[in-house]
N, C-alpha and C positions, 0 to 999 in steps of 0.2 A: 389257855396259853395262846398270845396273839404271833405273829409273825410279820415283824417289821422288816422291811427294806431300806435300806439307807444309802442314798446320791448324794457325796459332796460335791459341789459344784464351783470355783468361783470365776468371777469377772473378770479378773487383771492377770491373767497368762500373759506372759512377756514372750513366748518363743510363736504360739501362736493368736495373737489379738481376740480373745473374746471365743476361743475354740470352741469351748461347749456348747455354744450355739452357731456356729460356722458350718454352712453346711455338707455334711457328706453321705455319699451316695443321695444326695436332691433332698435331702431330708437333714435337721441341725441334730450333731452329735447325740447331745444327750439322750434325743428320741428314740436312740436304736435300746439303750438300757430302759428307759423307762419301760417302751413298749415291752419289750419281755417281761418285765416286770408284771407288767397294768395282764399281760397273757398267763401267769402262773398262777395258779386257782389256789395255792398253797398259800399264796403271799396277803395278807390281808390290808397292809398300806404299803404307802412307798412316801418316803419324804426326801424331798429334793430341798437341799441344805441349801442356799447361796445368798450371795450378797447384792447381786447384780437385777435391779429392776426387771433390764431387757432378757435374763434367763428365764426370770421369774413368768414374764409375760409369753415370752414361748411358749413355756412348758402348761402355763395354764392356758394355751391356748391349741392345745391337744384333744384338750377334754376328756382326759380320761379319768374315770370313777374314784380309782384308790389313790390318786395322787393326790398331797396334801405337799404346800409352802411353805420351809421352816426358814425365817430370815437370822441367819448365822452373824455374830458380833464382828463387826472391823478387825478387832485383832486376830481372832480364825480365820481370816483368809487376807490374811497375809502372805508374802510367799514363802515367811521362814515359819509359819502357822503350821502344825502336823494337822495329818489328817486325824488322830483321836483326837485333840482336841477339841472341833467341833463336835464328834463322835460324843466326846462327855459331856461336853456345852450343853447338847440335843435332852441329854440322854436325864441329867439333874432339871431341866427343865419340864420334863412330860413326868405323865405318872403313870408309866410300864411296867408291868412287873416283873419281881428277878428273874423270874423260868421263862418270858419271853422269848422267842428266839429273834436275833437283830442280823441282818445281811447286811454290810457293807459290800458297797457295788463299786465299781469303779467305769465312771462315765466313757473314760479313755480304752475302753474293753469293749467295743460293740459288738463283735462279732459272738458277743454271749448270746445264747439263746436260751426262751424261757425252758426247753427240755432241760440243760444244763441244771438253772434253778432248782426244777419239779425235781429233777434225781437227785441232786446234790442233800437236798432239803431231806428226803425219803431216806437218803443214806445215814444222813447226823444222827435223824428221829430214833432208830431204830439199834445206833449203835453207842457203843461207851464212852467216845468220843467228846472232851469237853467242848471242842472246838474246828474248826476245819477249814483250810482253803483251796482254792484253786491251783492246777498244778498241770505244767505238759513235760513228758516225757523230754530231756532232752538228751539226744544220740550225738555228743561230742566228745572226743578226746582232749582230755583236756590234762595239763602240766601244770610243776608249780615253779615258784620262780630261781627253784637252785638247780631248773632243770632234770627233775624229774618227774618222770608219769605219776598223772594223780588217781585215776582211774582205768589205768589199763594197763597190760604187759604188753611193751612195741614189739617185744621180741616176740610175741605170738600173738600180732593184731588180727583181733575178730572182725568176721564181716560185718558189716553196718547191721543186718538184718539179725543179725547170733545178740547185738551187742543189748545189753538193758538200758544201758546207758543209767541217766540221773534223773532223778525230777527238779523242776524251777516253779517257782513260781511267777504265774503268769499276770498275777496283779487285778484277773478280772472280779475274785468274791471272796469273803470270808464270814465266814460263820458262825455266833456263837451265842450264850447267853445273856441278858441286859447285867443280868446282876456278876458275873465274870467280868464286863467289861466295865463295869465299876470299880470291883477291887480291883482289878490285876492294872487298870489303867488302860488295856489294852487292848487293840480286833481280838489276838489270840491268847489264851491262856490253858492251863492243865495238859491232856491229853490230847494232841492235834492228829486231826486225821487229814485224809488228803483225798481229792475228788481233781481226776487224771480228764483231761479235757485234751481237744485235738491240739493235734502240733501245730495248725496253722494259727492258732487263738496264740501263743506268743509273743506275741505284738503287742504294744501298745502306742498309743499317740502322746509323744511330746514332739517333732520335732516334726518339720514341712516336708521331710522325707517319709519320716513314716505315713502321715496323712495317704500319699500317693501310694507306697505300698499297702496299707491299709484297707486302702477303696477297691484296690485288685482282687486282694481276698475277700472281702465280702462279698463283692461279685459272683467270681469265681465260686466261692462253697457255698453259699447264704441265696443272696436271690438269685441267683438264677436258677438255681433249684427250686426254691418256690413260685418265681416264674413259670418258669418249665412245667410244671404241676397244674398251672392254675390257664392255660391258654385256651380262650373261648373265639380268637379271630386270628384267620393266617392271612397276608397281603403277601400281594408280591409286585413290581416291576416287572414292564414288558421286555423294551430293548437291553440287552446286555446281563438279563435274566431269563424268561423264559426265553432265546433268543442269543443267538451269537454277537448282535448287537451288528450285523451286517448288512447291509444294503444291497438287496439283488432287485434286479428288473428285469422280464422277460423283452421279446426281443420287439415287444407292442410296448414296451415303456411303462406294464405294469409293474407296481410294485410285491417283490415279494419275501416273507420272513419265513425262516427256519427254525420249526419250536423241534423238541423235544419230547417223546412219546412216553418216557417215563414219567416225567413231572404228572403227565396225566392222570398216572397211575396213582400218584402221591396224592391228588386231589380227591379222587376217589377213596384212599384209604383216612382222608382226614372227614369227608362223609360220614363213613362208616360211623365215626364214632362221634358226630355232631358237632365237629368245630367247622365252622362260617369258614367261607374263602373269598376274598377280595382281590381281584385285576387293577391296577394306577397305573395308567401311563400319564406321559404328558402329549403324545400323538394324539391324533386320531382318524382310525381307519377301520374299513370290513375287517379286514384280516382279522384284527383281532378281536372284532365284536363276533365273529365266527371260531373263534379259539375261543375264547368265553363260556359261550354259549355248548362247545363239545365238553369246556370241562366240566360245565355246568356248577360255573361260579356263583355263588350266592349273588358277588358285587361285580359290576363293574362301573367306572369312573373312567372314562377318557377326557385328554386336554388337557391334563393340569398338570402346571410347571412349580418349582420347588417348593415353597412352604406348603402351597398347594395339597399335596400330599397331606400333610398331616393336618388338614383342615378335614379333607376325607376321613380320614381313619378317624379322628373326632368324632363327624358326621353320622359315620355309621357305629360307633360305639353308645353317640347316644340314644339309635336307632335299639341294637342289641343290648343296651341296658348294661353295659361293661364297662370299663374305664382304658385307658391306653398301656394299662400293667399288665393286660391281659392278650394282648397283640402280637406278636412272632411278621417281624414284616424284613425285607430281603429286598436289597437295592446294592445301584453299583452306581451309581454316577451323583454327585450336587445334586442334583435336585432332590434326590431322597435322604440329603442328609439330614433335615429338620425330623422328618417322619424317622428316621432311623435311630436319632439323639434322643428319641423318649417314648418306645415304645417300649416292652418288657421283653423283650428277646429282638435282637438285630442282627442278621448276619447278610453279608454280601460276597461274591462269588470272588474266586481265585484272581481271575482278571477285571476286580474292581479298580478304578483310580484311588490312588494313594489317601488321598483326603478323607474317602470312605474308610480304606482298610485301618486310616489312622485313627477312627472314630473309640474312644474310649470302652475296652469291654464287649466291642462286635464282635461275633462268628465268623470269621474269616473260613469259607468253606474250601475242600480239595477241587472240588470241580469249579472248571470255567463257565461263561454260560452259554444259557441254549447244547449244553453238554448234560443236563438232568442236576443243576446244580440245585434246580426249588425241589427234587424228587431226595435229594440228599438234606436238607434240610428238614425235611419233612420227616422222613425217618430219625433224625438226631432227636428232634421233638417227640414222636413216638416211643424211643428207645429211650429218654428219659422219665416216659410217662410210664412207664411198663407193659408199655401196649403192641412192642416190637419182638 
């Protein structure tokens, strides 16, 4: 008994031009399903249904092992074309067998992940269940249109937390037999079970609004958790970081800056546990090749002014054998904003300029800086690693 995956895909979206491969979170839509997919050790193919050359070419230019190209007829992908249609198009042309199990995925659901699949999958197998989809709890009160409650007594509204609320469907999977989806015509048939996914998975993309809320969440629950996870280099900014970003001069006309004795400490405990640590300024002066050197930074790099930046962090990532996913880097001014746009975790201090804090998806931290603001970051990084 095989286990197929099924992505319908097409071209000609009208609300958003060409979505499925448009890219979000720096990567084209459809990648984020596949990849779970291509990661579910349950799933044995994955066919990506479309009509469109330029999907076609994306997706086989992923390279991943169980993907296979199925080119779907003009009239399925239409935009008044249902999605079983192609579903059965697919499904009389291959030679599947009935007991098959077939996953219908839905490319506009990215924030599935293959754990999702692998359970979902483990749950069907095991239960009586003809069929199954995906589903989030939803905690709404909701009415009907002659004005009365549909789901609740107002006269004795429960708290959000008491309430069970309803299930919806979320539109990301559905599950079921090859040979069901022949008779019955349809994703679901017989006995439907249900497999309860988070409340943030809800969403789906059709519209230029969703996209933006869309990209928040996946940020938010999805990678930056596995960010977070996976941090092999910490960078940071001098002035306006480690550094109130002030200008003092003794009364000889030396220059002098004001760090902060915790960050030290944070430098230390990111030691401990083998993550590299990088100094960038765009200065350059003793001071802080003598702050460096106490915290006993793996790197330093002085001089260099804005893209600058993230030509380093390159630098030494190709030195460390890592990629820029793997990076946690902290700035407060333009010039780190290239370096900050694409490392795997960014955040910048309370009293960063606007442009920064406006930076999509940064860590805006409590502390200002030269206040122990990189010693506060450092810990958010340990306490989501479970190392705090």
């Amino acid at each position: 008994m095989a286990v197929i995956a099924f992505i319908p895909v097409r071209g000609g979206s009208k609300s958003i031009p060409l979505k499925n491969i448009k890219l979000f979170c720096r990567k084209p839509l459809v990648y984020w399903s596949v990849n779970a997919l291509q990661e579910t050790h349950a799933i044995d193919k994955v066919i990506v249904a479309t009509d469109s050359e330029e999907i076609k070419n994306a997706v086989t230019s992923f390279g991943f092992t169980k993907v296979e190209i199925y080119h779907r007829s003009p009239e399925n992908a239409t935009d008044t074309a249902s999605t079983e249609s192609v579903m059965l198009e697919y499904l009389q042309q291959s030679h599947h067998h009935a007991n098959d199990i077939f996953i219908l995925v839905q490319a506009t659901s990215p924030l599935t992940q293959s754990n999702d699949f692998a359970t979902a999958l483990e749950k069907f197998q095991v239960s009586s269940y003809n069929s199954m989809l995906s589903v989030v709890r939803f905690k709404r009160f909701l009415w009907n249109s002659d004005g009365t409650p549909k789901n609740y007594d107002y006269r004795h509204r429960p708290r959000r937390q008491d309430f069970e609320g309803e299930f919806m469907e979320n539109g990301a999977f559905y599950i079921n037999h090859v040979g069901d989806i022949i008779k019955d015509r349809n994703r679901l048939s017989g006995k439907v079970g249900l497999y309860e996914m988070e409340e943030y998975t809800a969403f789906e993309i059709d519209e230029p609004d969703d996209w933006q809320i869309m990209e928040q969440l996946m940020y938010r629950h999805i990678l930056c958790n596995q960010a977070l996870n996976n941090i092999k280099l910490f960078a940071t900014d001098v002035d306006g970081v480690l550094t109130d970003a002030g200008m003092y001069y003794s009364e000889h006309g030396d220059e002098l800056k004001k760090f902060n004795t915790r960050d030290g400490k944070g430098f230390e405990l990111l030691r401990k546990i083998g993550i590299k640590t990088a100094i960038i300024t765009s200065e350059n002066t003793n001071i802080v090749e003598r702050r460096a050197a106490k915290l006993k930074a793996d790197y330093l790099y002085q001089g260099r002014e804005h893209n600058g930046k993230l030509a380093v962090l390159k630098e030494i990532c190709e030195k460390e054998n890592i990629t820029l996913s793997q990076v946690a880097y902290i700035g407060d001014d333009i010039n780190c904003r290239e370096a900050l746009q694409n490392v795997g975790i960014a955040a910048c201090p309370k009293d960063a300029v606007d442009k920064i804090k406006n930076i999509p998806n940064i860590k805006i931290m409590n502390n200002k800086g030269g206040e122990g603001v990189v010693r506060e970051f450092i810990e958010f990084i340990l306490t989501n690693q479970g190392l705090n």
